[in-house]
RODO-2510 file (C-alpha; in nm, 4 decimals, decimal comma):
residues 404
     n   res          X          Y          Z
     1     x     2,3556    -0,6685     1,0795
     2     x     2,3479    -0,8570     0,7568
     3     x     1,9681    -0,8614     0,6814
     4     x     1,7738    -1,0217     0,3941
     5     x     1,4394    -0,8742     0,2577
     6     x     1,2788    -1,1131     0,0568
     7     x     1,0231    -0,9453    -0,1535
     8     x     0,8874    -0,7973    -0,4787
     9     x     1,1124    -0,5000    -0,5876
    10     x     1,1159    -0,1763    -0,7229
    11     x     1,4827    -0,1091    -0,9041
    12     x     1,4556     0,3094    -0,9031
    13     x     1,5833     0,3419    -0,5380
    14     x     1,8561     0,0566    -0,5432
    15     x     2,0258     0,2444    -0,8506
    16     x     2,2434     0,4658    -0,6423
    17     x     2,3567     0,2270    -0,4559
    18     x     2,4133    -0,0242    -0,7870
    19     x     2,6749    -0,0620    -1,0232
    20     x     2,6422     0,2576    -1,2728
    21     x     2,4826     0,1214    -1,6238
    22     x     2,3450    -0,2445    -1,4657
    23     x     2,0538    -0,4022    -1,6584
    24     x     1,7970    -0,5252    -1,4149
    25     x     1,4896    -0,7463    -1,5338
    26     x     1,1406    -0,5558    -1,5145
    27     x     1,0005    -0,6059    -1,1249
    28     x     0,7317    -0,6450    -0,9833
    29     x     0,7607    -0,2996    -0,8013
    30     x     0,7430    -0,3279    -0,4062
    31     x     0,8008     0,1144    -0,3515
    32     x     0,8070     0,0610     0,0445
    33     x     1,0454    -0,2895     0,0356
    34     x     1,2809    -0,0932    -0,1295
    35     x     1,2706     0,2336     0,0921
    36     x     1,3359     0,0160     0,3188
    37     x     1,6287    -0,1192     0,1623
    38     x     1,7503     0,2066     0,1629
    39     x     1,6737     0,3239     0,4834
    40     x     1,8552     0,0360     0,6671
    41     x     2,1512     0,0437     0,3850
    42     x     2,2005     0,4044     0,5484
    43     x     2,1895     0,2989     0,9204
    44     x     2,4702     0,1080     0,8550
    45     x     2,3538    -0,2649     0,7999
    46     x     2,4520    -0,4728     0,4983
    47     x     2,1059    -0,5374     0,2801
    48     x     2,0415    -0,8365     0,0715
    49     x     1,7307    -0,8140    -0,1801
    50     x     1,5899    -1,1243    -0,3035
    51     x     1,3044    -1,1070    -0,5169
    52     x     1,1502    -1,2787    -0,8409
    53     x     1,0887    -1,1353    -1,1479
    54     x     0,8707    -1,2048    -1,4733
    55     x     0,9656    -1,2623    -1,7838
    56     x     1,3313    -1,3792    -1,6479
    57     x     1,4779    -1,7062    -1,6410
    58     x     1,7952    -1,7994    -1,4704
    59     x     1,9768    -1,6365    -1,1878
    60     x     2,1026    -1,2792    -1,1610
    61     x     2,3158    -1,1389    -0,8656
    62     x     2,4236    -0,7772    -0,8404
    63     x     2,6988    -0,6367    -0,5357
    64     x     2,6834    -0,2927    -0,4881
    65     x     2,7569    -0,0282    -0,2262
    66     x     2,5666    -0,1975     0,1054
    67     x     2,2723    -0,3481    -0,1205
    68     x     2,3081    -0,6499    -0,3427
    69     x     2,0548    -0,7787    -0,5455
    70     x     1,9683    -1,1519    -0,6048
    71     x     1,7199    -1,2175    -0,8707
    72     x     1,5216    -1,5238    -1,0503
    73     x     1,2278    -1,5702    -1,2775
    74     x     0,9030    -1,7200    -1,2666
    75     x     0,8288    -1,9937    -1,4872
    76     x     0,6132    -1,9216    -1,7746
    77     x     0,2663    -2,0167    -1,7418
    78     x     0,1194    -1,9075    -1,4210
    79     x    -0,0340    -2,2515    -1,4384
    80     x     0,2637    -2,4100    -1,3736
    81     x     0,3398    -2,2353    -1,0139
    82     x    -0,0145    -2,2265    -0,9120
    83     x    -0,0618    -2,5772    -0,9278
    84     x     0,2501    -2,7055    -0,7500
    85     x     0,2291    -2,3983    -0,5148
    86     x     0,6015    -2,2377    -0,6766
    87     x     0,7876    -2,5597    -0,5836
    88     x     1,0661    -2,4647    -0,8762
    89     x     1,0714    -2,0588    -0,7590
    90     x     1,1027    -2,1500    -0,3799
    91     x     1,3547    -2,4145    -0,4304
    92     x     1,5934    -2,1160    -0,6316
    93     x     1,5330    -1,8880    -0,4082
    94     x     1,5834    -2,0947    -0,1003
    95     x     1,9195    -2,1805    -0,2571
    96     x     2,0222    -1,8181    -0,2913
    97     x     1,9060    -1,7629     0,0336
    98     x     2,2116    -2,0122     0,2106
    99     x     2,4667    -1,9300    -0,0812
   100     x     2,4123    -1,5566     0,0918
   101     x     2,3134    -1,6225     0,4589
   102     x     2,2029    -1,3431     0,6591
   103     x     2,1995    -1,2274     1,0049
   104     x     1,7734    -1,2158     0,9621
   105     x     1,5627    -1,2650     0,6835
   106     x     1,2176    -1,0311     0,6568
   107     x     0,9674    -1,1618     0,3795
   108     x     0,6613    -0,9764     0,2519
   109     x     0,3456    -1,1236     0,1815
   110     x     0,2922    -1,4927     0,2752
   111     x     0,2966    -1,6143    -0,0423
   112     x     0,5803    -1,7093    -0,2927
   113     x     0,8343    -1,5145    -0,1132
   114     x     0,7580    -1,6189     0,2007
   115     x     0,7827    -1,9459     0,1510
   116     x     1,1488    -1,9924     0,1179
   117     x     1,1867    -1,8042     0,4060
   118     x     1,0092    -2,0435     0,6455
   119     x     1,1696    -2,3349     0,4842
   120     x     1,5057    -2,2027     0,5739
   121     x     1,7269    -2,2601     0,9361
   122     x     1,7881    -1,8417     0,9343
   123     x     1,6154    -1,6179     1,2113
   124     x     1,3156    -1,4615     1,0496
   125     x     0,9704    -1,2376     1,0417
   126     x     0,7150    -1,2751     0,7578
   127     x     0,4754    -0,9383     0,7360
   128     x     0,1327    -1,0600     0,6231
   129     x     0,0548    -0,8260     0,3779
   130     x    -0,2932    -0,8644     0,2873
   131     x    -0,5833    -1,0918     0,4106
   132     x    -0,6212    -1,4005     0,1912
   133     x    -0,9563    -1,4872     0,3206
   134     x    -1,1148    -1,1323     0,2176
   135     x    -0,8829    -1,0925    -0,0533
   136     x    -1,0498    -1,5070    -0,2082
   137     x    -1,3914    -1,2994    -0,1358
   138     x    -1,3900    -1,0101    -0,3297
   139     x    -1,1404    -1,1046    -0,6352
   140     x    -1,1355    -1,3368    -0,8720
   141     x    -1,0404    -1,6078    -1,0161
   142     x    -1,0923    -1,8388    -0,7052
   143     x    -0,8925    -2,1324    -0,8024
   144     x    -0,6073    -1,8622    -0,7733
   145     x    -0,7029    -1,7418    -0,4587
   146     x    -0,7641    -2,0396    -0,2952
   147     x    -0,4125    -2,1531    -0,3799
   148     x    -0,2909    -1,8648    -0,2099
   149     x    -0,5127    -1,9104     0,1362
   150     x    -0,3778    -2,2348     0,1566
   151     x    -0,0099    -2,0952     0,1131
   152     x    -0,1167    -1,8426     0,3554
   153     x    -0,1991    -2,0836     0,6015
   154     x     0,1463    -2,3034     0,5817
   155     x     0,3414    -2,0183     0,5744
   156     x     0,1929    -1,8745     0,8923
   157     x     0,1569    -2,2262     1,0111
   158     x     0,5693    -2,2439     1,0030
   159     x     0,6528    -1,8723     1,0666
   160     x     0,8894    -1,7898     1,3735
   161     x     0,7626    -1,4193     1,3752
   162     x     0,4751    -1,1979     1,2142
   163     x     0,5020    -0,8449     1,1686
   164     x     0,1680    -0,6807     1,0176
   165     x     0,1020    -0,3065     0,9429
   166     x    -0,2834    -0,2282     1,1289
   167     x    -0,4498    -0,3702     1,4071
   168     x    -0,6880    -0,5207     1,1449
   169     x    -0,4447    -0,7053     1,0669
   170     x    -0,3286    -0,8540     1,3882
   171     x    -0,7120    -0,9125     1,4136
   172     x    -0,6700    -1,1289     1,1175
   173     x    -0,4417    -1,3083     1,2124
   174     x    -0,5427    -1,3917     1,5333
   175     x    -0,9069    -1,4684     1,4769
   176     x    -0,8106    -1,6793     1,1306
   177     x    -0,4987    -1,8040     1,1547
   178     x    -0,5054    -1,8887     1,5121
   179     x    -0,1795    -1,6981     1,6259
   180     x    -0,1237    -1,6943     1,9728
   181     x     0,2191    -1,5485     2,0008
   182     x     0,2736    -1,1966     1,9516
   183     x     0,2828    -0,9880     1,6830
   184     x     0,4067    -0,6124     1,6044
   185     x     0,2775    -0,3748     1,4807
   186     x     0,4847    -0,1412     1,2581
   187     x     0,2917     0,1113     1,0109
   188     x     0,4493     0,1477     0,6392
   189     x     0,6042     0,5283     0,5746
   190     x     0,5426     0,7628     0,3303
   191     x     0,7803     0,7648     0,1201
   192     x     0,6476     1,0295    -0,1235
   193     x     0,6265     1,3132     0,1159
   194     x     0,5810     1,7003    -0,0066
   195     x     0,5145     1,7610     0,4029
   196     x     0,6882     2,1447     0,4681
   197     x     0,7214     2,0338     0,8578
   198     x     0,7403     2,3829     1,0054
   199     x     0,3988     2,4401     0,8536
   200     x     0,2537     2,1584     1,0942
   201     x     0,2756     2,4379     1,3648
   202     x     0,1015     2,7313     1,2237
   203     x    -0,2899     2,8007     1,1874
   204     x    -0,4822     2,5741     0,9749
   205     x    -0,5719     2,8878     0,7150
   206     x    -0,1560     2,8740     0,6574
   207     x    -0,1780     2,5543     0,4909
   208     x    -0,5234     2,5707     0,3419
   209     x    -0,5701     2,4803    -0,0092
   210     x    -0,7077     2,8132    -0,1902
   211     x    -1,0299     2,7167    -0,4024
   212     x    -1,0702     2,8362    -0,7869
   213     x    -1,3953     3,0489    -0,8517
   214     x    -1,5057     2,7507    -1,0677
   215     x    -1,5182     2,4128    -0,8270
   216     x    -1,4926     2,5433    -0,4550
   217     x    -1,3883     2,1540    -0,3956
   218     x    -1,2506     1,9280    -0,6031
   219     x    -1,3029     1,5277    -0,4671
   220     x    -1,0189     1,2986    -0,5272
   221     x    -1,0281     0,9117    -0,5807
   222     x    -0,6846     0,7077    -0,6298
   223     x    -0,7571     0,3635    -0,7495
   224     x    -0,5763     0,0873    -0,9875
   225     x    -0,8806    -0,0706    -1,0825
   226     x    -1,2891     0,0370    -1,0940
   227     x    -1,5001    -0,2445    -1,0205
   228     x    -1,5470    -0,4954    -0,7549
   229     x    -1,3224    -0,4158    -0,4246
   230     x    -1,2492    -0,0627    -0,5537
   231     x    -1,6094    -0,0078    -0,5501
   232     x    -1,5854     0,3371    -0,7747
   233     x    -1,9460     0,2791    -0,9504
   234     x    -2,0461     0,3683    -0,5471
   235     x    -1,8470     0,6614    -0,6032
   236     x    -1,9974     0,7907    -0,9059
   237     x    -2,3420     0,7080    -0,7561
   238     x    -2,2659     0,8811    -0,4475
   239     x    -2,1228     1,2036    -0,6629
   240     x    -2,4535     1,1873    -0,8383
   241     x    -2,6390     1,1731    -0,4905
   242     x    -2,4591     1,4887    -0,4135
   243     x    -2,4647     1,7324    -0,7035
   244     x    -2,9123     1,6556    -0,5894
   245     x    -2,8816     1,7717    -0,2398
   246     x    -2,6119     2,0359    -0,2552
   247     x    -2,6092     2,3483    -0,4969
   248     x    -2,2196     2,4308    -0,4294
   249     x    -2,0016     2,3516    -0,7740
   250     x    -1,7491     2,0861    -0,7446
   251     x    -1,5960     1,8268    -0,9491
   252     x    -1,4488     1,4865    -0,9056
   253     x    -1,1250     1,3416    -1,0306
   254     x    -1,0560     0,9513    -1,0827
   255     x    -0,6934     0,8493    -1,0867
   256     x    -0,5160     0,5153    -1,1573
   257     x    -0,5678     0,2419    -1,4366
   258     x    -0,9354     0,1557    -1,5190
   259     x    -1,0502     0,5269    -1,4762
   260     x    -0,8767     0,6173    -1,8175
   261     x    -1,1209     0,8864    -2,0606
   262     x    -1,2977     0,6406    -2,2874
   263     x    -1,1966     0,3339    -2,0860
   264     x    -1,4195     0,1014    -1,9054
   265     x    -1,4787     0,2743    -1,6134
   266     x    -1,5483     0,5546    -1,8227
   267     x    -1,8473     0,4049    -2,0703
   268     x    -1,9346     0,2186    -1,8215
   269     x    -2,0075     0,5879    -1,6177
   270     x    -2,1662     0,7021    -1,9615
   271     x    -2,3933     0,4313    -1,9970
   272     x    -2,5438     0,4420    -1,6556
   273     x    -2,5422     0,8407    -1,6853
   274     x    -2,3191     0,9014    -1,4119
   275     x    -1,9871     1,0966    -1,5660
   276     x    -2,1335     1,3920    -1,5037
   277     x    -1,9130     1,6577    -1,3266
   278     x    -1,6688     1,3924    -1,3359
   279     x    -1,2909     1,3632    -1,5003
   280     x    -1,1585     1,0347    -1,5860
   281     x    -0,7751     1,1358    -1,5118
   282     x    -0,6189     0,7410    -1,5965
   283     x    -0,3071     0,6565    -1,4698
   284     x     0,0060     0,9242    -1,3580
   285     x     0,3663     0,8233    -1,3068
   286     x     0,3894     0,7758    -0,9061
   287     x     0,5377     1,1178    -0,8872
   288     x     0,3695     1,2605    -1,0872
   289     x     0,0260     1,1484    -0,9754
   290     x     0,0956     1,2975    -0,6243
   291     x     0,1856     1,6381    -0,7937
   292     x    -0,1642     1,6414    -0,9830
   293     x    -0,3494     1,5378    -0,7050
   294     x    -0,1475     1,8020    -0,4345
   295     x    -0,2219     2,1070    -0,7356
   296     x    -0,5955     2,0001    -0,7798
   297     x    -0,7704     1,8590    -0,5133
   298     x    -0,9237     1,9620    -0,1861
   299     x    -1,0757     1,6361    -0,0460
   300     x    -0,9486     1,2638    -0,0554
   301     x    -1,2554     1,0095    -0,1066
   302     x    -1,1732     0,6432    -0,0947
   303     x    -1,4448     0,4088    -0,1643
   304     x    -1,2478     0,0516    -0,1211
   305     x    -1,4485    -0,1766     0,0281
   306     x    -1,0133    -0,3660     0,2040
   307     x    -0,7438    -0,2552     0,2461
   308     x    -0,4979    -0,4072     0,4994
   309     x    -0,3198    -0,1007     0,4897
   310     x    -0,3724     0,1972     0,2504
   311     x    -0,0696     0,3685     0,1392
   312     x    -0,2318     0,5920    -0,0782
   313     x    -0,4770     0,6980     0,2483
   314     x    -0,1153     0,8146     0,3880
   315     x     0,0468     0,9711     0,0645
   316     x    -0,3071     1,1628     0,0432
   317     x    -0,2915     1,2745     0,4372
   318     x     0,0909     1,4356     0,3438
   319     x    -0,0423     1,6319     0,0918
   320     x    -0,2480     1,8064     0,3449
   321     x    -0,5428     1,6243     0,2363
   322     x    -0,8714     1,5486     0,4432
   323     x    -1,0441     1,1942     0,3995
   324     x    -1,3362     1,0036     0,3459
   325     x    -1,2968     0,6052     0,4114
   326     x    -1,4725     0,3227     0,4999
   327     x    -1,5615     0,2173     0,8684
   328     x    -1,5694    -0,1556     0,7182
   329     x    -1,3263    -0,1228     0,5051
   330     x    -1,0391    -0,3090     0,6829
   331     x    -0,7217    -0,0597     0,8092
   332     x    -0,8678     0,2120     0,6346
   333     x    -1,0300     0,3842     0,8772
   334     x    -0,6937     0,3248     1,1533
   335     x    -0,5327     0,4604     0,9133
   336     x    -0,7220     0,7696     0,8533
   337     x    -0,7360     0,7967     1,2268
   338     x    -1,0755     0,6718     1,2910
   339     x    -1,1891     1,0168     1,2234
   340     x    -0,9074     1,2469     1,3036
   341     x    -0,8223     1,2982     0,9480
   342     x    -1,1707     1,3346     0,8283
   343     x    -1,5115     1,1566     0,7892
   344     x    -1,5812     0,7449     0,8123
   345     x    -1,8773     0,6083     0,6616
   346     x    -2,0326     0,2890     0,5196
   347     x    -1,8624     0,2935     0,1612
   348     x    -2,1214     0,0136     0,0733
   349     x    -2,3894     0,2692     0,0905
   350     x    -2,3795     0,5811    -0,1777
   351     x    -2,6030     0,7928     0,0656
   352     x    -2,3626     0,7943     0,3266
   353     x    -2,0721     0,8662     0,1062
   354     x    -2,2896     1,1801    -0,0800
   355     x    -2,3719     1,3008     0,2973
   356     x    -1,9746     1,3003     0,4067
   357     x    -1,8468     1,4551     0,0595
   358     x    -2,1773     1,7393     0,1337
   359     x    -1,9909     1,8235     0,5093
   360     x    -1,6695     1,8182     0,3178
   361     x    -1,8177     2,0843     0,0309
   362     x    -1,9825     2,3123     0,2546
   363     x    -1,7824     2,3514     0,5614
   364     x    -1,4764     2,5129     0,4883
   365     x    -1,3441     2,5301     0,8256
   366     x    -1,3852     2,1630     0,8852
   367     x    -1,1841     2,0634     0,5762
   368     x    -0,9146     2,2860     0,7030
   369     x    -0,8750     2,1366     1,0439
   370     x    -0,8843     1,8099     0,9126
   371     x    -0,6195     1,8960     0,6504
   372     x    -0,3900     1,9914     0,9475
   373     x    -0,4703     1,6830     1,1604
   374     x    -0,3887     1,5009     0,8224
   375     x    -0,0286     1,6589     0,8046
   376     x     0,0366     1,6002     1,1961
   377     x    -0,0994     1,2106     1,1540
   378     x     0,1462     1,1641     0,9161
   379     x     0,4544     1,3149     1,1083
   380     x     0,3418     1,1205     1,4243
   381     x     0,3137     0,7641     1,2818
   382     x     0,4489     0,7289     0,8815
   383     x     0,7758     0,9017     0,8869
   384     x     1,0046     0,6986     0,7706
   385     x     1,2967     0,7394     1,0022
   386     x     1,0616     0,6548     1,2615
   387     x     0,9220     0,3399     1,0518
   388     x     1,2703     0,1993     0,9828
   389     x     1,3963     0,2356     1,3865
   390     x     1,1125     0,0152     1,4303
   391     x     1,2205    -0,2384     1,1787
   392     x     1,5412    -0,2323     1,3160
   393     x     1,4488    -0,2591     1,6756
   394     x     1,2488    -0,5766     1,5823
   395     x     1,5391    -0,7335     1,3550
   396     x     1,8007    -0,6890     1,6471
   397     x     1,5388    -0,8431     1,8821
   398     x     1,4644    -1,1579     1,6963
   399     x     1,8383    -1,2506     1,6507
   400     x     1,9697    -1,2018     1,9632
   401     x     1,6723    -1,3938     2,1231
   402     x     1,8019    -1,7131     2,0832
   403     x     1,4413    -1,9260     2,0754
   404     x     1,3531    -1,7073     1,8210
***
C-alpha cells in the first residue's frame, strides 16, 4: 500500500531512510508517528509523511528509500491560524496531499492535520489524540482551546473512520462527539524499550532492582510541565505526607521541563517548604532520561490529573517499573492495567497518593511482583510489531471496503 500519515514529526528515525546530509526544518516531534513510519516502511508499504513545521515557509519535499517527506510552515503569528481555524496551512497541505495521492491517509490529532485529511476524496482514519473538552478545562488560554473543540468537532463531524488509543477514549468520543459507528482500538508501542524478554520468565527477585543502603526506594515522576494538569505540587505534598507516617529513607526524583534545580517548580517547592528529600532532575534527552530513570529509580508515581494515553506510563512499565496513577485520570489507569502494574488512587487527594507510595516503600515483595507484571504488560499489549500489524490490518480494511 501507498499510505499517508499526516502528522507532527520527529526527523531522527526518517534519517536512514533519507537522503545522506538533507536539511530538514525543526519539527514538531511526533516519536510514535514516526516509528510508525518506520515500522510500515519495513513491512513493505510505500510511506508518505506530511507534516507542518514552525519557523518554515514554503514547501519542502524529500524522496527517499520507502519514506518521503512533504513539509510546510505555519504562518507567523499564531493569531493568524487560530482565528481563521489554519485556512492557509490546510489549503497547502491539502494540495500536497492530491499532488501525492495515497492508497489511505491516517491523521493524528483532530486538529490542523486532520483537517486536510477530511477535506480530501482519499480513504482515511483520523486518531483522536487527546480530549478537547478536558484538555479546554484544565489548560489555558481558552480562546485557544475553544478554537480547537470546535475543530474537533468538524473534523469528527466529517471523519470516515476514528482510531483512538484507550477505551477512555472511545468513551469520549462516543458520549461527546456522538459517534455511533465503530471505532478501534489500537494502543501506541514503546518504542524506547530496554525489555531483556527472556527475563519476563524467571522469578521476580531475577529482575528486581537492588536498593542502595542510603534510599531503599527512590519515587520517580516524568512530567513536561509542574502546575495545573501535571498536578506535581500534589506530589510534593503527598511526599511530605509520607516522610510523617513512614520512617523508611527514600527520595524522590522530578524529571522533565518545569522541575529544573532553581526553576519554578523548584522555588515554588522552597517557598511552600516542600523540596525536602526531593531532587529537581530538569529535563534529559529522551534517551537519556530513560537511562537515568532505569539506573535510579524503584517506583513510577504519576500524578496527572489526563492523559488520553500515557506513553511515559508504558516507557516506565519496560523499565521494569511498578506504578502509581490516577483512577480519574483518563487512560491512565487502562494503561497501568487497572492495578496489575501497581497501585490506583485519587491523584486529586495527597493522602491517598502518600498511602500508595507507603505500600510501595515498605513492601518489597509487592514492588517486585508488580515490576514483573509491568514487564509482561508491556510485551502483551505495546510491542511494536504487534502495534503496527494492527495499523496495518485496519489500513487494508478501510480501502478495500469500498463505503469506507
Amino acid at each position: 500500500m501507498k499510505i499517508g500519515l499526516v502528522m507532527p514529526v520527529s526527523w531522527e528515525p526518517l534519517l536512514p531512510y533519507l537522503p545522506q546530509g538533507v536539511k530538514l526544518p525543526e519539527p514538531l516531534k511526533f516519536e510514535f508517528g514516526s516509528h510508525l513510519a518506520v515500522a510500515l516502511r519495513k513491512l513493505g508499504h510505500e510511506v508518505h509523511v506530511f507534516t507542518l513545521c514552525q519557523l518554515f515557509q514554503g514547501e519542502m519535499h524529500v524522496s527517499g528509500d520507502g519514506i518521503h517527506v512533504h513539509i510546510t510552515g505555519y504562518r507567523k503569528g499564531a493569531w493568524r491560524y487560530t482565528l481563521d481555524f489554519y485556512r492557509t496551512e490546510s489549503r497547502v497541505l491539502l494540495k500536497m496531499l492530491n499532488t501525492f495521492p495515497c492508497d489511505i491517509l491516517h491523521a493524528h490529532w483532530t486538529y490542523e492535520f486532520a483537517l486536510p485529511v477530511v477535506k480530501s476524496t482519499f480513504k482515511h482514519v483520523v486518531s483522536v489524540r487527546d480530549a478537547p473538552w478536558k484538555v479546554l478545562w484544565l489548560f489555558t488560554p481558552k480562546s485557544f482551546r475553544t478554537m480547537r473543540l470546535i475543530l474537533a468537532y468538524y473534523v469528527i463531524s466529517r471523519s470516515k473512520n476514528l482510531l483512538v488509543a484507550s477505551p477512555y477514549m472511545e468513551k469520549y468520543c462516543r458520549r461527546w462527539h456522538c459517534w455511533k459507528d465503530p471505532i478501534r482500538i489500537i494502543p501506541n508501542a514503546i518504542i524506547s524499550c530496554e525489555l531483556d524478554l527472556p527475563q519476563l520468565d524467571k522469578t521476580p527477585a531475577v529482575i528486581k532492582k537492588q536498593s542502595s543502603d542510603e534510599y531503599p526506594v527512590v519515587f520517580a515522576a516524568i512530567s513536561n510541565g509542574f502546575f495545573g494538569c501535571k498536578n506535581l505540587p500534589k506530589l510534593l505534598k503527598a511526599y511530605s505526607f509520607l516522610r510523617q507516617i513512614t520512617s523508611v529513607p527514600c527520595e524522590l526524583r522530578l524529571y522533565g521541563w518545569g522541575s529544573e534545580q532553581s526553576g519554578d517548580g523548584h522555588l515554588w517547592a522552597r517557598e511552600k517548604g516542600l523540596d525536602k528529600g526531593v531532587v529537581f532532575c530538569g529535563k534529559f534527552s529522551h534517551g537519556e532520561l530513560l537511562k537515568e530513570v532505569k539506573r535510579a529509580a524503584h517506583v513510577f508515581v504519576h500524578p496527572s490529573l489526563e492523559e488520553s494515553f500515557g506513553n511515559v506510563i508504558v516507557e516506565a512499565m519496560s523499565i521494569g517499573l511498578p506504578t502509581i496513577v490516577g483512577k480519574h485520570s483518563g487512560a491512565a489507569a487502562w494503561v497501568a492495567g487497572e492495578g496489575m502494574t501497581g497501585l490506583v488512587v485519587d491523584v486529586r487527594k495527597p493522602i491517598s497518593i502518600a498511602r500508595a507510595m507507603k505500600v510501595m516503600l515498605e513492601d518489597e515483595a509487592f514492588r517486585s511482583e508488580k515490576s514483573t507484571l509491568a514487564l509482561r504488560l508491556v510485551r502483551e499489549r505495546y510491542m511494536m510489531e504487534s502495534v503496527v500489524e494492527q495499523h496495518e490490518k485496519l489500513y487494508s480494511e478501510i480501502v478495500n471496503n469500498k463505503e469506507a
